[in-house]
N, CA, C and O of each residue as an XYZ file, in Angstrom:
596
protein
N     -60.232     21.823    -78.052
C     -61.500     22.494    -77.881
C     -61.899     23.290    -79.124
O     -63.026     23.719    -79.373
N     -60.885     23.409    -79.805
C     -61.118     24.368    -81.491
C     -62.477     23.637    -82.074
O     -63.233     24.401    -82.675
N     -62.819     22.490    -81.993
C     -64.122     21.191    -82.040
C     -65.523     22.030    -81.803
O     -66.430     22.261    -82.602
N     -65.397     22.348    -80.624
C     -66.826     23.178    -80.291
C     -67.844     23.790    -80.830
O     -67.784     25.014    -80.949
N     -68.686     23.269    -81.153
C     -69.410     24.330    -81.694
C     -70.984     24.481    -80.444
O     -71.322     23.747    -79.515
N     -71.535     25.613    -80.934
C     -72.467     26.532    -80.272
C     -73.485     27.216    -81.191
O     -73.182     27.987    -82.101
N     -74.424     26.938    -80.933
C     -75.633     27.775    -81.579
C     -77.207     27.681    -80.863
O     -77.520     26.597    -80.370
N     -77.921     28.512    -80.825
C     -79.032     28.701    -80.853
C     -80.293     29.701    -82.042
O     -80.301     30.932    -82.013
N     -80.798     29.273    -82.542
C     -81.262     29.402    -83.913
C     -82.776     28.936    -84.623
O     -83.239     27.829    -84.897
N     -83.193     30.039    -84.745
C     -84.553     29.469    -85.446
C     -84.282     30.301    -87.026
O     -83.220     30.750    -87.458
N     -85.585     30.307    -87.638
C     -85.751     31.461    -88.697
C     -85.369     32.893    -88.696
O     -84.767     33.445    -89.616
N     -85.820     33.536    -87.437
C     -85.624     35.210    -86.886
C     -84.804     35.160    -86.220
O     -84.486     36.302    -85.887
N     -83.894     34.049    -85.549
C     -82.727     34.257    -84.302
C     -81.599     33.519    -85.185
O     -81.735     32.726    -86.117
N     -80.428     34.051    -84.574
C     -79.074     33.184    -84.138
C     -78.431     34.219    -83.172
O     -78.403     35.450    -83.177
N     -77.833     33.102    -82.195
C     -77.211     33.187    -81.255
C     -75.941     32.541    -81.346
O     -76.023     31.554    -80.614
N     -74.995     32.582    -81.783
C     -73.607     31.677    -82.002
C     -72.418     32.944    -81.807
O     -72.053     33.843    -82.565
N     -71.924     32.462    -80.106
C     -71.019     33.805    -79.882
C     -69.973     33.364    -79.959
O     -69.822     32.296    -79.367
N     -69.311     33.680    -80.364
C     -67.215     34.001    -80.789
C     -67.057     32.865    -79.523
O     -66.434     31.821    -79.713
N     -67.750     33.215    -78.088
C     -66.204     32.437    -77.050
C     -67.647     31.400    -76.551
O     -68.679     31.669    -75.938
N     -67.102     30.130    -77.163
C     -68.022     28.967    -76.471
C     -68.645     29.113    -74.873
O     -68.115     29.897    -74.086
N     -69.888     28.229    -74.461
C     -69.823     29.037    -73.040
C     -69.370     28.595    -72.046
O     -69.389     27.370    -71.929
N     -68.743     29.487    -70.868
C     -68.370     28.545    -69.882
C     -68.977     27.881    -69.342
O     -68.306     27.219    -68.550
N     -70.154     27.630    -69.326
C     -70.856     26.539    -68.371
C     -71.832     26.077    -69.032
O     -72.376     26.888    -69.782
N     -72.347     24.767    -69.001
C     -73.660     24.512    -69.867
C     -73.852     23.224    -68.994
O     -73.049     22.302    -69.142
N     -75.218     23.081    -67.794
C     -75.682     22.587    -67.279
C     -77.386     21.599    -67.765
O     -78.502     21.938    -67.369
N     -77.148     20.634    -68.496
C     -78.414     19.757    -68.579
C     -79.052     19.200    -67.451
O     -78.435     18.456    -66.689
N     -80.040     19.449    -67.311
C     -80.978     19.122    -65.852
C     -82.179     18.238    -66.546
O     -82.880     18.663    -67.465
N     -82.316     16.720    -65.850
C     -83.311     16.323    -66.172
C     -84.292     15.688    -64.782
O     -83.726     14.801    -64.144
N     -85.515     16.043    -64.366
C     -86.186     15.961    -63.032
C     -86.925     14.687    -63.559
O     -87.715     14.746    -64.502
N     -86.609     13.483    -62.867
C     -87.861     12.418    -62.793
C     -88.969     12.586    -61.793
O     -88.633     13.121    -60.737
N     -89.973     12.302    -61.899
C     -90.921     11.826    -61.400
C     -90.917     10.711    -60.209
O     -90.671      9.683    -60.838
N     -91.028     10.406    -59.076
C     -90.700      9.356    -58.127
C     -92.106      9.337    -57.650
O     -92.719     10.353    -57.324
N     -92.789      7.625    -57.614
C     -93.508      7.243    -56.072
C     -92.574      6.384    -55.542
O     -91.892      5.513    -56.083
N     -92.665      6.869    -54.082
C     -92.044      6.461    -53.204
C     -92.859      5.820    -52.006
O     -93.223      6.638    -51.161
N     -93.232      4.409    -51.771
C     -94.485      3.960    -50.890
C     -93.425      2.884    -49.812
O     -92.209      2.741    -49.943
N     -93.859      2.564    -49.298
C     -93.346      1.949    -48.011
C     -93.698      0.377    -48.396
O     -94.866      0.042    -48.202
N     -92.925     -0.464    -48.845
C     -92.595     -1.438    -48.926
C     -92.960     -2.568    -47.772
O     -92.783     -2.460    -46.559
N     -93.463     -3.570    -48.427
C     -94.075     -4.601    -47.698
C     -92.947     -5.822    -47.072
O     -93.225     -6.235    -45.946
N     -91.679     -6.419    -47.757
C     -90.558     -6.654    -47.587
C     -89.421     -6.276    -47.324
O     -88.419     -6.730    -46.773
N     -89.755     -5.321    -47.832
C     -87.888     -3.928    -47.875
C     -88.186     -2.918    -47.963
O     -89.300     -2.430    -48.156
N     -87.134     -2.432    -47.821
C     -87.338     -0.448    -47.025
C     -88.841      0.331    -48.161
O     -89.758      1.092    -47.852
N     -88.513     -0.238    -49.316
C     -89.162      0.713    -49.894
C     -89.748      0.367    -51.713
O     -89.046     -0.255    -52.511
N     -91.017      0.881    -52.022
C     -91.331      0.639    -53.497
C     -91.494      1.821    -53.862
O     -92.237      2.707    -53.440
N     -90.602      1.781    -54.843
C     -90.336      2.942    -55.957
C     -90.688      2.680    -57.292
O     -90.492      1.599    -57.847
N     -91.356      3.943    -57.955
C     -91.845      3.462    -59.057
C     -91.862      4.657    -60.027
O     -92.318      5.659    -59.477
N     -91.433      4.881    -61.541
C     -91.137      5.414    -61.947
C     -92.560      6.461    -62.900
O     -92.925      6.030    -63.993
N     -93.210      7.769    -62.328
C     -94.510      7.648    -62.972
C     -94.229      9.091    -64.437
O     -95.072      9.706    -65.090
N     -92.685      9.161    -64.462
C     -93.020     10.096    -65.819
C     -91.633     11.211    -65.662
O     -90.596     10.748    -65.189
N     -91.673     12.421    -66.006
C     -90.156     13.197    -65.916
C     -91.026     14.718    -66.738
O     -91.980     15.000    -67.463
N     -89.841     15.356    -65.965
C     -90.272     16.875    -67.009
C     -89.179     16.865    -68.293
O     -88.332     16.019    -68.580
N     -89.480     17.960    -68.863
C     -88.283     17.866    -70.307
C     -87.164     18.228    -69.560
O     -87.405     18.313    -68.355
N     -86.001     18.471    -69.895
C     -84.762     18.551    -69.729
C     -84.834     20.608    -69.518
O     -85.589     21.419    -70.055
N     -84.006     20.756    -68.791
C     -83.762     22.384    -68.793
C     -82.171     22.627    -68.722
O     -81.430     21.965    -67.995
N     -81.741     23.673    -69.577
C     -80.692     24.216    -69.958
C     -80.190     25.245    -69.498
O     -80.707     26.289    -69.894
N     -78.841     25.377    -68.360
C     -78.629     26.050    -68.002
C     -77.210     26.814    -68.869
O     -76.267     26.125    -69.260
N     -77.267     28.143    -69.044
C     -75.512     28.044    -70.129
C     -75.652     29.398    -69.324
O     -76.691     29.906    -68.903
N     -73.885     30.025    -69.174
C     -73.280     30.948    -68.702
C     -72.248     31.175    -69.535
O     -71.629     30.193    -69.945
N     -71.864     32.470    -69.941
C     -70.785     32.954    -71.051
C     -71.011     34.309    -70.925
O     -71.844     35.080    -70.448
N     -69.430     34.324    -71.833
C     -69.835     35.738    -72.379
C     -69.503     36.011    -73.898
O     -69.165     35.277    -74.827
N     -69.790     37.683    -73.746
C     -70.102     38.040    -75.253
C     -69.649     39.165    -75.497
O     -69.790     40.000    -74.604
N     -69.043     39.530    -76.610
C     -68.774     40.667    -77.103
C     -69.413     41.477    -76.901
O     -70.582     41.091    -76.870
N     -69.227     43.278    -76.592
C     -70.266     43.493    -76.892
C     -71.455     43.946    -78.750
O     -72.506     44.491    -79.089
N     -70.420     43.317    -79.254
C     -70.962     43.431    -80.564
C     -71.991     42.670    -80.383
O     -73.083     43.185    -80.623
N     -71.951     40.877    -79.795
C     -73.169     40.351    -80.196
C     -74.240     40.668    -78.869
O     -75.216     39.923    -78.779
N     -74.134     41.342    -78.236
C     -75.339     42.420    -77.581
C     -76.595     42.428    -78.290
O     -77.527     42.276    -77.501
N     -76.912     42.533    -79.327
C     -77.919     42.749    -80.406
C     -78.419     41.150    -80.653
O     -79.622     40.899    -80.580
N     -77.663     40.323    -80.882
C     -78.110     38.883    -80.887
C     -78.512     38.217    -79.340
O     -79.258     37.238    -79.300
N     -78.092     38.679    -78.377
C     -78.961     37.681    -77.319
C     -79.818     38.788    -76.846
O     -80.450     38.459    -75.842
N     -80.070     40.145    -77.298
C     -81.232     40.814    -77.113
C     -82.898     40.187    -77.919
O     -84.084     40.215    -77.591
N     -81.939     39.558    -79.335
C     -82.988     39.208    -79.875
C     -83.968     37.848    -79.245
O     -85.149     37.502    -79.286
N     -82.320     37.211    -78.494
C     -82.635     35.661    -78.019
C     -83.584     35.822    -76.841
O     -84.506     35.020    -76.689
N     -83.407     36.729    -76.090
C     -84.132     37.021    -74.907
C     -85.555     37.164    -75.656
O     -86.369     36.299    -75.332
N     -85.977     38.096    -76.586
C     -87.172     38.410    -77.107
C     -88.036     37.421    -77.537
O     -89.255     37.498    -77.384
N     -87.296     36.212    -78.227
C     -87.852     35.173    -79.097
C     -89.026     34.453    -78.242
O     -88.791     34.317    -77.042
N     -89.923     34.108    -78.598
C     -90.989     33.451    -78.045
C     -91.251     31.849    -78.511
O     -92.115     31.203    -77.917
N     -90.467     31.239    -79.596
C     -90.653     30.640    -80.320
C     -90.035     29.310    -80.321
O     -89.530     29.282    -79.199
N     -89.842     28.519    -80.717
C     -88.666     26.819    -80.575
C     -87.250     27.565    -81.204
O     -87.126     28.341    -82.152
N     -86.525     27.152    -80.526
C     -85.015     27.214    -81.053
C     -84.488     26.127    -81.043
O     -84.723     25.378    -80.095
N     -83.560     25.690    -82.168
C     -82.547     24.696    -81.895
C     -81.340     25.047    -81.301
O     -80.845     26.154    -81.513
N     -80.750     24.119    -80.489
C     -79.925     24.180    -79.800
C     -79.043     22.800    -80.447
O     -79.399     21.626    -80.542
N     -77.404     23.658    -80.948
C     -76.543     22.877    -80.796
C     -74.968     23.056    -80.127
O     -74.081     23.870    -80.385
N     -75.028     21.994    -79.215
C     -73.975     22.254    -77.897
C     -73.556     20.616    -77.987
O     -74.206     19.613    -78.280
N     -72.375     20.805    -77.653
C     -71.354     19.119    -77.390
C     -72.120     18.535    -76.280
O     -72.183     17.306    -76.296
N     -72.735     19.164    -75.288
C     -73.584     18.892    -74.113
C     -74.727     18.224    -74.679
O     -74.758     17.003    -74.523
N     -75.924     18.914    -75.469
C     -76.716     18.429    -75.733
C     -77.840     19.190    -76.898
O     -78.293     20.302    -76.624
N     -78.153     18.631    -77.937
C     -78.976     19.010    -78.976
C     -80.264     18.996    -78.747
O     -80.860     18.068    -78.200
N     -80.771     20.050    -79.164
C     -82.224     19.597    -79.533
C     -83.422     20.904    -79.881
O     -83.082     22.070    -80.078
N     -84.746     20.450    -79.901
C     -85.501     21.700    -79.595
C     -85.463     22.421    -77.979
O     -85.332     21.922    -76.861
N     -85.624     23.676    -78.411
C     -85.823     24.126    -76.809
C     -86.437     25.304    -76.603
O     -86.841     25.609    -77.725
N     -86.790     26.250    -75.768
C     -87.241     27.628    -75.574
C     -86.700     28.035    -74.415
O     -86.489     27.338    -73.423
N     -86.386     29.661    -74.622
C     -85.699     30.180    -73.621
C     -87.130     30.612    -72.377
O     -88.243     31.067    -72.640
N     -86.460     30.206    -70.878
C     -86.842     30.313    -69.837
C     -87.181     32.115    -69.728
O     -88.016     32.984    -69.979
N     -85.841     31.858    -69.161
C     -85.094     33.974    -68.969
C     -84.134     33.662    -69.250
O     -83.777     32.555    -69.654
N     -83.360     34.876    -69.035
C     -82.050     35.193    -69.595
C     -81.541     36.672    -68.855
O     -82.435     37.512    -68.754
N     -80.743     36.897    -68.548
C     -79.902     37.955    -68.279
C     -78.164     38.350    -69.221
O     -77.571     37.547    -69.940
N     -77.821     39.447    -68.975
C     -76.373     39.449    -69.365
C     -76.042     40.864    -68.833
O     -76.966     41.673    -68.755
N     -74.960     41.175    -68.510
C     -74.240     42.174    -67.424
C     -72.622     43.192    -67.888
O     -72.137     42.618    -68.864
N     -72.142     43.861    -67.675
C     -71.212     44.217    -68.493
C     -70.549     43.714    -67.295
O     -71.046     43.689    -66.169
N     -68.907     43.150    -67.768
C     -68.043     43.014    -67.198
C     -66.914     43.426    -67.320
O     -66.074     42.953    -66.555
N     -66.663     44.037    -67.916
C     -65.209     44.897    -68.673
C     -65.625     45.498    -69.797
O     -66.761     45.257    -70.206
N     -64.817     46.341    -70.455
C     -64.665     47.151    -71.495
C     -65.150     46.460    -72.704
O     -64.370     45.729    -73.314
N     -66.729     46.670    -73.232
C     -66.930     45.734    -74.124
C     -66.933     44.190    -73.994
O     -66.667     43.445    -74.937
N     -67.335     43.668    -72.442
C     -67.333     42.319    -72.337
C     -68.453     42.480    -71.532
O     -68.690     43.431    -70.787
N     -69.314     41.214    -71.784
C     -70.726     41.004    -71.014
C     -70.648     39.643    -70.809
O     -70.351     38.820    -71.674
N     -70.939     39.395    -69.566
C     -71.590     37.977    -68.998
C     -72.962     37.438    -69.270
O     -73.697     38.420    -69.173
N     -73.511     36.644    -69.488
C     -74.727     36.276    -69.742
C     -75.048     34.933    -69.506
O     -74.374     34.004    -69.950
N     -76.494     34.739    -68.524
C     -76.925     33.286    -67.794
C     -78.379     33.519    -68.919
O     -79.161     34.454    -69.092
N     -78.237     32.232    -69.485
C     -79.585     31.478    -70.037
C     -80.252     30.843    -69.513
O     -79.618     29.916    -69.009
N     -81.695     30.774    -69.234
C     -82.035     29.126    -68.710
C     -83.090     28.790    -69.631
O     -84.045     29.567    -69.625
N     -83.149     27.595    -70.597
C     -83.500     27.362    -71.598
C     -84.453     26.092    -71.270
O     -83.846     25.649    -70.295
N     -85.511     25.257    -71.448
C     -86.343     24.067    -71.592
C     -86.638     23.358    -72.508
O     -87.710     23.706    -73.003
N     -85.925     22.010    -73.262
C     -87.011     21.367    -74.035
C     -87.766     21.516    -74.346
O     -88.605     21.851    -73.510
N     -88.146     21.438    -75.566
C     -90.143     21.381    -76.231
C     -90.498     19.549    -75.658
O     -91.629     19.068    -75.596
N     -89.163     18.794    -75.297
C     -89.507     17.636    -75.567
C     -89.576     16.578    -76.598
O     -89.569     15.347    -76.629
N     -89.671     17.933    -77.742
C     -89.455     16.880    -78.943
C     -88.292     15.747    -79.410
O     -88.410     14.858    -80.253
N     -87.138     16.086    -78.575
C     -86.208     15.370    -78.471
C     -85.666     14.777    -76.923
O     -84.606     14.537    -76.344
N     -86.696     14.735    -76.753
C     -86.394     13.761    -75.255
C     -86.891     12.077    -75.480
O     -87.758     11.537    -76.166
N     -85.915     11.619    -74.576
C     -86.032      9.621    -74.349
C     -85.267      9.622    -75.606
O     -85.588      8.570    -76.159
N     -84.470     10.214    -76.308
C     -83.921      9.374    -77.260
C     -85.272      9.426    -78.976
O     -85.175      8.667    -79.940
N     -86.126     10.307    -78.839
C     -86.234     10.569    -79.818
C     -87.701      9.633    -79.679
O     -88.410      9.725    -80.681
N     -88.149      8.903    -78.764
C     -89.212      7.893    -78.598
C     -90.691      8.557    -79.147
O     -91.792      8.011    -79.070
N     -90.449      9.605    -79.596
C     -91.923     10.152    -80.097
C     -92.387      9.926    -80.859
O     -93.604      9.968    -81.038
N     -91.226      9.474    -81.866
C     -91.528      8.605    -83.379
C     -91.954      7.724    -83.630
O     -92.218      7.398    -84.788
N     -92.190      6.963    -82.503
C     -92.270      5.239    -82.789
C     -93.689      4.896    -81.995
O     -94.505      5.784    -81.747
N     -93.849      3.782    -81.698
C     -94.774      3.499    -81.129
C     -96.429      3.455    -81.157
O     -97.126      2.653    -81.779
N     -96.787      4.355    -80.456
C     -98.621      4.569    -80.985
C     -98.688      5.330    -82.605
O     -99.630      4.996    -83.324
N     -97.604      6.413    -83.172
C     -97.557      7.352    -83.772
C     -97.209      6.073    -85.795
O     -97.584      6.193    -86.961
N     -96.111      4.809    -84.810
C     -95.772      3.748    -86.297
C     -97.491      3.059    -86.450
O     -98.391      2.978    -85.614
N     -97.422      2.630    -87.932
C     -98.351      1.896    -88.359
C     -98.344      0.449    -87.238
O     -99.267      0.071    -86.516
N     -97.056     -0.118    -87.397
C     -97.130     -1.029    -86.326
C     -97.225     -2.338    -87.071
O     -97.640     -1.944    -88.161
N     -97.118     -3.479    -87.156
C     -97.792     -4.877    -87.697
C     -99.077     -5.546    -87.163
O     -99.745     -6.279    -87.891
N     -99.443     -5.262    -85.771
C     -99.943     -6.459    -84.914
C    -101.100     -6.793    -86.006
O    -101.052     -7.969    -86.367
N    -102.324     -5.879    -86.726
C    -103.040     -6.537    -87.593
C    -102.771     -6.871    -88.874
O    -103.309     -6.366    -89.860
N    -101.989     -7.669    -88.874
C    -101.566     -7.841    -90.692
C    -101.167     -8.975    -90.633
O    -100.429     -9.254    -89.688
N    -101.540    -10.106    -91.699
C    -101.405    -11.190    -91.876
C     -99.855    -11.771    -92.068
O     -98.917    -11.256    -92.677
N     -99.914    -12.962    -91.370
C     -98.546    -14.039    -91.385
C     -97.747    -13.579    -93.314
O     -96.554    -13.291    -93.408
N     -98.517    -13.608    -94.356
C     -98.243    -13.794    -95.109
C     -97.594    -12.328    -95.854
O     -96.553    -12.146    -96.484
N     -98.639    -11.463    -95.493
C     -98.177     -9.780    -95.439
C     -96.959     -9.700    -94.637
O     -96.121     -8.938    -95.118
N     -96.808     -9.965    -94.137
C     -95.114     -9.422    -92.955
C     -94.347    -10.090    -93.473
O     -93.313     -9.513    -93.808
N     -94.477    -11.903    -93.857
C     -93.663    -12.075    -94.772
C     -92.698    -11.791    -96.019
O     -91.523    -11.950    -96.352
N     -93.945    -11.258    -96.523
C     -93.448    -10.303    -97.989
C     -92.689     -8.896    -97.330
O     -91.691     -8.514    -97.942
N     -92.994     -8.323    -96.447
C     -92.052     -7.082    -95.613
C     -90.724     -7.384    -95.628
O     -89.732     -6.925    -96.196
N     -91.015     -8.525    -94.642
C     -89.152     -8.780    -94.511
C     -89.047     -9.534    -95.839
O     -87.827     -9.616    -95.700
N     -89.187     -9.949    -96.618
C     -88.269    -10.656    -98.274
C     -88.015     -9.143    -98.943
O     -86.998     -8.943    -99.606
N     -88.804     -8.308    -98.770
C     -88.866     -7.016    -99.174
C     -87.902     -6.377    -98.748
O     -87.394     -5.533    -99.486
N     -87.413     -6.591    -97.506
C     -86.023     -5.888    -96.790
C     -86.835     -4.781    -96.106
O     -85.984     -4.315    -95.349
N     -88.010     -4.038    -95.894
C     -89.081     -3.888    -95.688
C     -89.204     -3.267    -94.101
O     -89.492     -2.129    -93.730
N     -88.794     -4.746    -93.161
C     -89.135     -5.108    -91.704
C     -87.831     -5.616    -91.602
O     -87.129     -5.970    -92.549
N     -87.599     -5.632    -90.658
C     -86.650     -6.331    -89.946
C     -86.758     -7.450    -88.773
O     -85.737     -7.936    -88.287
């Protein structure tokens, strides 16, 4: 587990506490229609999903007290990097509690911007130039070009 790493981090924040956290819950909600089927029990159909939400539980020194005060404050995209899961995100709420002498507990619940959801699919598609209008002879020269694939 020495492997682990942990951070949350923009320009004005970091959040990276000494004891990795104990819990880090990825939640992702699809979208379902669910209609009554003309052959079999049922037609299901897939119409979309929310971003992913981040649940993490730990604790913290109370030295870094001052850093998830700031994290709580932030209004802004943070990156998030966890063995669980990377990406952009923004904090929900947040709490943290004393639990011993200089030890605090603390629950995050954090959301996707999305920018890194499906695997990154935001890049591609309507957003690529694309080929469909470009001549047999143009795409040709792409791929001799190494270009296209």
């Amino acid at each position: 587990m020495a492997n682990q790493r942990f951070e949350l981090s923009n320009t004005n924040t970091v959040f990276a506490p000494l004891i990795y956290p104990e819990k880090i819950v990825v939640r992702k909600e699809r979208r379902k229609s669910r209609q009554p089927g003309y052959c079999e029990g049922e037609d299901v159909a897939d119409i979309g999903s929310k971003n992913r939400e981040i649940d993490l539980n730990g604790v913290i020194m109370d030295y870094e007290k001052g850093a998830i005060d700031a994290l709580l404050d932030e209004s802004g995209d943070l990156d998030l990097v966890a063995d669980e899961w990377s990406g952009k995100v923004q904090v929900l709420d947040g709490e943290y509690e004393r639990i011993a002498f200089e030890t605090f507990s603390y629950r995050l619940k954090l959301v996707s911007t999305g920018l890194d959801e499906d695997g990154g699919s935001r890049n591609s598609g309507i957003l690529d130039a694309g080929v469909a209008g470009y001549s047999l002879d143009y795409i040709d020269s792409l791929i001799l070009d190494g270009e296209l694939k």
